[in-house]
C-alpha positions as CSV (number, residue, x, y, z in Angstrom):
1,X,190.4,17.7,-110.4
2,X,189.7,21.6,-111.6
3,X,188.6,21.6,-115.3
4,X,187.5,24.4,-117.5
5,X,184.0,23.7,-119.1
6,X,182.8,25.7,-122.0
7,X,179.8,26.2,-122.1
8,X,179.8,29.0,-124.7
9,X,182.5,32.1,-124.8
10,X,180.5,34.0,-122.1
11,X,179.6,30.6,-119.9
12,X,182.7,28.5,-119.0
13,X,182.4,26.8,-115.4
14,X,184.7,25.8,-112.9
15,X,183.9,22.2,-112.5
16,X,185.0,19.2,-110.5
17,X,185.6,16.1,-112.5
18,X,187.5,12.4,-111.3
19,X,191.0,12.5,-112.4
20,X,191.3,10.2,-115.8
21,X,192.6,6.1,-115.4
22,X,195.4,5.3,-117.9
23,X,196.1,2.4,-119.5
24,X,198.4,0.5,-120.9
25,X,200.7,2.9,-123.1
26,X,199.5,6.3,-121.8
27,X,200.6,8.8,-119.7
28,X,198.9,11.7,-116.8
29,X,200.4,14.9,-117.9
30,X,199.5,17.5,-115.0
31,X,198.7,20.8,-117.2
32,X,201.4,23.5,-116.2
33,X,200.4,26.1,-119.2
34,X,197.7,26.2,-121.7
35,X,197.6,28.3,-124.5
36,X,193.8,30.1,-125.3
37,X,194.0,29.6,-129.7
38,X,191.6,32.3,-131.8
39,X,190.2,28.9,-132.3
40,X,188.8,28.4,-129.0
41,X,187.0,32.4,-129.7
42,X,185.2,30.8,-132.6
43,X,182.4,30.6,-130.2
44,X,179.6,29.4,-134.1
45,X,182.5,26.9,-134.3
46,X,182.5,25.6,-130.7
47,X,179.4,25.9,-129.7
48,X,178.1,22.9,-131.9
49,X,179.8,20.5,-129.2
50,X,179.6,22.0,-126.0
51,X,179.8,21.7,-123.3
52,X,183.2,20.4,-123.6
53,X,186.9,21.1,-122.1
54,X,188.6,22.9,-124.7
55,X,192.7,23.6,-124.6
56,X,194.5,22.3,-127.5
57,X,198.3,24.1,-127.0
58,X,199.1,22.1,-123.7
59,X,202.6,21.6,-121.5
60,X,202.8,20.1,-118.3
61,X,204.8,17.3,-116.2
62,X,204.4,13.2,-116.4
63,X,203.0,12.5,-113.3
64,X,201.8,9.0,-114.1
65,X,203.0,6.8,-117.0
66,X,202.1,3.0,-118.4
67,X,204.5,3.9,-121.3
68,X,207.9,2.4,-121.8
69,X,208.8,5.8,-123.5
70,X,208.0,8.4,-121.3
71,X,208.5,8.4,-117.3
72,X,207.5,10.2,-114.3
73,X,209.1,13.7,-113.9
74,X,209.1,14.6,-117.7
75,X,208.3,17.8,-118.9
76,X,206.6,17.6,-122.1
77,X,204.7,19.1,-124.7
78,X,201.7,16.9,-125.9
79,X,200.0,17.3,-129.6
80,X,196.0,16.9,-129.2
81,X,195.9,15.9,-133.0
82,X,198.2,13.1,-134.0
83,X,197.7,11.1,-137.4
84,X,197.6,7.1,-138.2
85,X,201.0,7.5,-140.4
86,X,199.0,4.6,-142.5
87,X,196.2,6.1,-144.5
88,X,196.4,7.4,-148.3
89,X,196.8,11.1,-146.8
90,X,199.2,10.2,-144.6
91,X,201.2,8.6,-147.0
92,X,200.7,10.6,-149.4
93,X,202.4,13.5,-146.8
94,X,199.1,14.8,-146.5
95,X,198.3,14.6,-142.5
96,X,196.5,17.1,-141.8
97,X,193.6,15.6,-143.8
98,X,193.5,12.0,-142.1
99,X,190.3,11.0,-140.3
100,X,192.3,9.6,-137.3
101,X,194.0,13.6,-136.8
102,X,190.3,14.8,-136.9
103,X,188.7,12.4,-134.4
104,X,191.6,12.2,-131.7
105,X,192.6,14.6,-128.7
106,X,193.3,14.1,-124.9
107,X,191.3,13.5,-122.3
108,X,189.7,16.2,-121.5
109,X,191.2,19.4,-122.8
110,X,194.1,21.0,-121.5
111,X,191.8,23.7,-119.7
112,X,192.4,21.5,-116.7
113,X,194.4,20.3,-114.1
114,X,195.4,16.9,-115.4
115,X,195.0,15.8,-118.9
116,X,195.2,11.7,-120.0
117,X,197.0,11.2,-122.9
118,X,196.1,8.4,-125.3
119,X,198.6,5.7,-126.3
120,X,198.3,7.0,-129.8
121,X,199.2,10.9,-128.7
122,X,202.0,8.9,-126.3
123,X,203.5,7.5,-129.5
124,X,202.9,10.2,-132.1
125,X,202.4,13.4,-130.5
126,X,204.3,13.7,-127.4
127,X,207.8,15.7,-127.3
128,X,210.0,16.5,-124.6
129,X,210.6,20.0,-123.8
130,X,214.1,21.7,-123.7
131,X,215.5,22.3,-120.9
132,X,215.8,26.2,-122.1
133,X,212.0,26.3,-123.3
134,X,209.9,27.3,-120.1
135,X,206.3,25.6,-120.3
136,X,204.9,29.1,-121.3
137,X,207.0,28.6,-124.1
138,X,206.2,25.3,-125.1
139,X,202.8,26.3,-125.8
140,X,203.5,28.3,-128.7
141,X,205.0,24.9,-130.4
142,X,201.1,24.2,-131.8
143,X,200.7,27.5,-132.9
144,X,203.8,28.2,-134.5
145,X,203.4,24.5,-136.7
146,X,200.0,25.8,-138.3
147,X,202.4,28.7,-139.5
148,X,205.7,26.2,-140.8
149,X,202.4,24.2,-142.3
150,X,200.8,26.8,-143.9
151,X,203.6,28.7,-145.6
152,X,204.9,25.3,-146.6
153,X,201.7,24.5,-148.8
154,X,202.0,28.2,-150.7
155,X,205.5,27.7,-150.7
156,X,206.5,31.0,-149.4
157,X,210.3,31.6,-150.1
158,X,213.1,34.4,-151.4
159,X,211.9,37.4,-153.5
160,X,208.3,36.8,-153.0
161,X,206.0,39.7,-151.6
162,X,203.5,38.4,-148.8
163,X,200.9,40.2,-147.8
164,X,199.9,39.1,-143.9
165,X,196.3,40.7,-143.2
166,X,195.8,40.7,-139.7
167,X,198.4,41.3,-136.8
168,X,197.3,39.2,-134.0
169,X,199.4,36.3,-132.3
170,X,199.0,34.3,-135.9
171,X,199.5,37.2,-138.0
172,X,202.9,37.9,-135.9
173,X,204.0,34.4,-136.1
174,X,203.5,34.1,-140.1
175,X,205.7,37.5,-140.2
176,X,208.4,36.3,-138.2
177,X,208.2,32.7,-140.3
178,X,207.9,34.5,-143.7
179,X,211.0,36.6,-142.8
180,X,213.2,33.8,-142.0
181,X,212.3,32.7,-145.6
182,X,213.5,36.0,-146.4
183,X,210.3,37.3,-147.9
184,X,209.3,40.5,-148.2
185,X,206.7,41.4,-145.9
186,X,204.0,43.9,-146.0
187,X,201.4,43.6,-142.9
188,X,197.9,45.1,-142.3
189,X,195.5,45.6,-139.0
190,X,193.4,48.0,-138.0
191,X,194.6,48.1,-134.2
192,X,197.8,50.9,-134.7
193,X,199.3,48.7,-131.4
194,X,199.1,45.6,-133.4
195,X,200.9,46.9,-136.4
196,X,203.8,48.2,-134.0
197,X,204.1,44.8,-132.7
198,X,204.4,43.9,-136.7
199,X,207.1,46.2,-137.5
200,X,209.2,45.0,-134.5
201,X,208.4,40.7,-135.4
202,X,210.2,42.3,-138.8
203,X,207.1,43.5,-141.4
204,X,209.0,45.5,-143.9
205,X,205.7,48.0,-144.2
206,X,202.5,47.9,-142.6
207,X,199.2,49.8,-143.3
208,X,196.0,49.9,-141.4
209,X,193.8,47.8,-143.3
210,X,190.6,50.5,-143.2
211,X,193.3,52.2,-145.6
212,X,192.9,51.1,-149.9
213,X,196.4,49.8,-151.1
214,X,198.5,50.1,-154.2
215,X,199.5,46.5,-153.9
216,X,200.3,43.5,-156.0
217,X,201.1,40.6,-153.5
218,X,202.7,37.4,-154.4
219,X,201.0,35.5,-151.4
220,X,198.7,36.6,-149.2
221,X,197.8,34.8,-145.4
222,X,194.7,35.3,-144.1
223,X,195.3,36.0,-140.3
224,X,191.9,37.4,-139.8
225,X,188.0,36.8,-140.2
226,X,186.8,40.3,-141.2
227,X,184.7,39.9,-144.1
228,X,186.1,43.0,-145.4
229,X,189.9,41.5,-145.8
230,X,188.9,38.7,-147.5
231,X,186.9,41.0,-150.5
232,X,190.2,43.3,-150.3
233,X,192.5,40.3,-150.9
234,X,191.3,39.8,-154.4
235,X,192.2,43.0,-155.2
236,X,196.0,42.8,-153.4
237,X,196.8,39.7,-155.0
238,X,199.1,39.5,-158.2
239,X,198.4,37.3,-161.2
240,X,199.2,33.6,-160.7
241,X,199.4,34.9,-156.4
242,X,198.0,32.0,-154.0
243,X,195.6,33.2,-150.8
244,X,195.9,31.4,-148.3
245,X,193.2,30.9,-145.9
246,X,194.6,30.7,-142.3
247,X,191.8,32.1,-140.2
248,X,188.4,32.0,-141.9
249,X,185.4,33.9,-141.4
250,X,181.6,32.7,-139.6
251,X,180.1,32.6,-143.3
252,X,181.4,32.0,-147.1
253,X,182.7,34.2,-149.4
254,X,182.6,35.1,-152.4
255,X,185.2,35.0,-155.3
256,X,185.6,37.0,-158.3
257,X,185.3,34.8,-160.8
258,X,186.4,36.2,-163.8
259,X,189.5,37.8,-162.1
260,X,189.9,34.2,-160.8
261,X,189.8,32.4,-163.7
262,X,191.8,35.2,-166.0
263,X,194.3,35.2,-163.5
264,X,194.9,32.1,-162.8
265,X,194.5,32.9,-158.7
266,X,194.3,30.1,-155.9
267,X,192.8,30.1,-152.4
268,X,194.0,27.4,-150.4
269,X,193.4,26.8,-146.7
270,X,195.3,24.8,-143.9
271,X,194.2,22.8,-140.7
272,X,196.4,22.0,-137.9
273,X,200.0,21.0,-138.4
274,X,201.8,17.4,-138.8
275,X,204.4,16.0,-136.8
276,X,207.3,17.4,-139.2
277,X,205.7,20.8,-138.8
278,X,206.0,20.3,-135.0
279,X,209.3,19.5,-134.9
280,X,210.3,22.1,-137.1
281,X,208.4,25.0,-134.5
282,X,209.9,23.0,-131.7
283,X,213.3,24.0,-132.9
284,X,212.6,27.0,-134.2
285,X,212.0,27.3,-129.8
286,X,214.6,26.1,-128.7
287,X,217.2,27.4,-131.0
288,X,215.9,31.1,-130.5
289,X,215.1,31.5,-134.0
290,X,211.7,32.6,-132.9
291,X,211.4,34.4,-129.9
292,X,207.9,33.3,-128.6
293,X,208.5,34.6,-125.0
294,X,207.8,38.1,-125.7
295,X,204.4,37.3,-127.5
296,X,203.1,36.0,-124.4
297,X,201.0,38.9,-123.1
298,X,198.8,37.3,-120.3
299,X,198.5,34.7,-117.7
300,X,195.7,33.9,-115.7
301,X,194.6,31.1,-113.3
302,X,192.3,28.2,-114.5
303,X,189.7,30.0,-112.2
304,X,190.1,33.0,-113.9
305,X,189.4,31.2,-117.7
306,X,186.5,33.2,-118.2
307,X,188.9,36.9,-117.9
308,X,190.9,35.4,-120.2
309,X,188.5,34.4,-122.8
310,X,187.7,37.8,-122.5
311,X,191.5,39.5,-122.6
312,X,191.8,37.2,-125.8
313,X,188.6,38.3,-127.7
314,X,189.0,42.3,-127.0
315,X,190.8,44.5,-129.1
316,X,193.3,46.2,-126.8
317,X,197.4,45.6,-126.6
318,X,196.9,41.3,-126.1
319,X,198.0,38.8,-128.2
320,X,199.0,35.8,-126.5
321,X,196.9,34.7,-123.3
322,X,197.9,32.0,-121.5
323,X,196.2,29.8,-118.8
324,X,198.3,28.2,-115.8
325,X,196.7,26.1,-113.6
């Protein structure tokens, strides 16, 4: 079979592997979409394990199964990152942070034709896709779950005023989330097409970010790496206001301490998304709530990754690329 292998963001190869054995309890999934996440662009983050197959937002059909749950002929949508449901974080509702969420995925990526999916993904992590969500569609499910996640732990709600810095696909989806909370929502980019697309996914105002606000925000989500938004958000965010830390830069920053401290100000971050998050995005999907079609800017062939890695890291009119093998 095809697979993607990433070597680094400018070096990913068009290689030939055996399709994967299953055992007992796990499925073949034959990749029909495959979403490319800003985290796959973190090429300081990547690069530590590559070469690899990357591909974490994956739909596709059962074409084998060893799993009384799941059959032949199923289209499905299959989480990389399940948890054990057992551990102290777990139990505590704290997923995201359990070892067995960090160490697990499929085999390999879903930057490939055919993916195996471990018993443990069969069990936990494995949902069947409406029959009105199209496989393009069903990659935004992963996506969409960091957001219900994240805006869960700042508890974003009614009368607030959050502040979403950075307009890209994860900027977009926190808007649209934030709005159905009925938040006000102010937006910032410095790509004028990216703020259009804010105002029409519902941003109440947006401002290019090279611009200095008169601003007091209750939460702010970090939808961007720039350096520059992250020493801006401390001066945006109101007294007893929460910044949460959804994308993250390639070195640490800094934080006012006395304003900090006098303020009583918390940054928080957020990894991933737990099973309740993903069915939450899932019907978010399905009942058009959401409209994730439109997002979708790009398709290209597995052969063609490497243009996509490239569509996905530029700074023109894309927001979501997706791969379909």
């Amino acid at each position: 079979m095809k697979t993607a292998v990433y070597y680094n963001n400018n070096d990913i190869r068009i290689e030939e592997r055996p399709e994967p054995e299953i055992k007992d309890g796990e499925i073949i999934v034959k990749v029909k979409a495959s979403g490319i996440c800003g985290t796959d662009l973190m090429e300081w983050y990547r690069i530590k394990k590559a070469p690899r197959v990357l591909g974490h937002e994956m739909t596709g059909e059962i074409i084998k199964s060893r799993s009384d749950k799941f059959k032949i002929g199923q289209r499905v949508f299959v989480s990389h990152h399940v948890p054990c449901g057992e551990c102290k974080y777990c139990l505590s509702g704290n997923h995201t942070a359990c070892e067995t969420l960090h160490k697990g995925n499929y085999d390999p990526g879903g930057f490939s034709e055919f993916v195996r999916v471990p018993q443990i993904n069969v069990e936990n992590g494995t949902y069947i896709l409406p029959g009105n969500v199209s496989y393009e569609e069903g990659t935004m499910i992963e996506p969409l779950a960091c957001v219900v996640r994240a805006q869960r732990i700042i508890d974003v709600r009614e009368g607030q005023t959050v502040l979403v810095m950075g307009c890209g696909i994860s900027g977009l989806l926190n808007i649209v989330v934030a709005k159905l909370k009925k938040a006000r929502v102010i937006a910032t980019d410095i790509n004028d097409h990216r703020l259009d697309r804010a105002l029409e996914s519902g941003a109440d105002e947006v401002f290019n970010a090279k611009d200095e606000l008169d601003l007091k925000a209750d939460r702010i989500i970090m939808c961007t790496g720039a350096m520059s938004a992250f020493e801006a958000a401390f001066r945006y965010i109101d007294k007893k206001g929460i910044i949460m830390l959804f994308a993250i830069p390639n070195k640490n920053i800094s934080i006012p301490v006395e304003d900090f401290w006098r303020n009583e100000l918390s940054v928080v971050s957020s990894y991933g998304a737990a099973p309740v998050d993903l069915d939450e995005a899932l019907l978010l999907i399905k009942d058009k709530l959401i409209n994730v079609r439109d997002m979708i800017t790009d398709k290209v062939r597995l052969e063609d990754i490497q243009k996509g890695f490239k569509i996905a890291g530029g700074q023109g009119e894309s927001l979501k690329v997706v791969v379909v093998p």
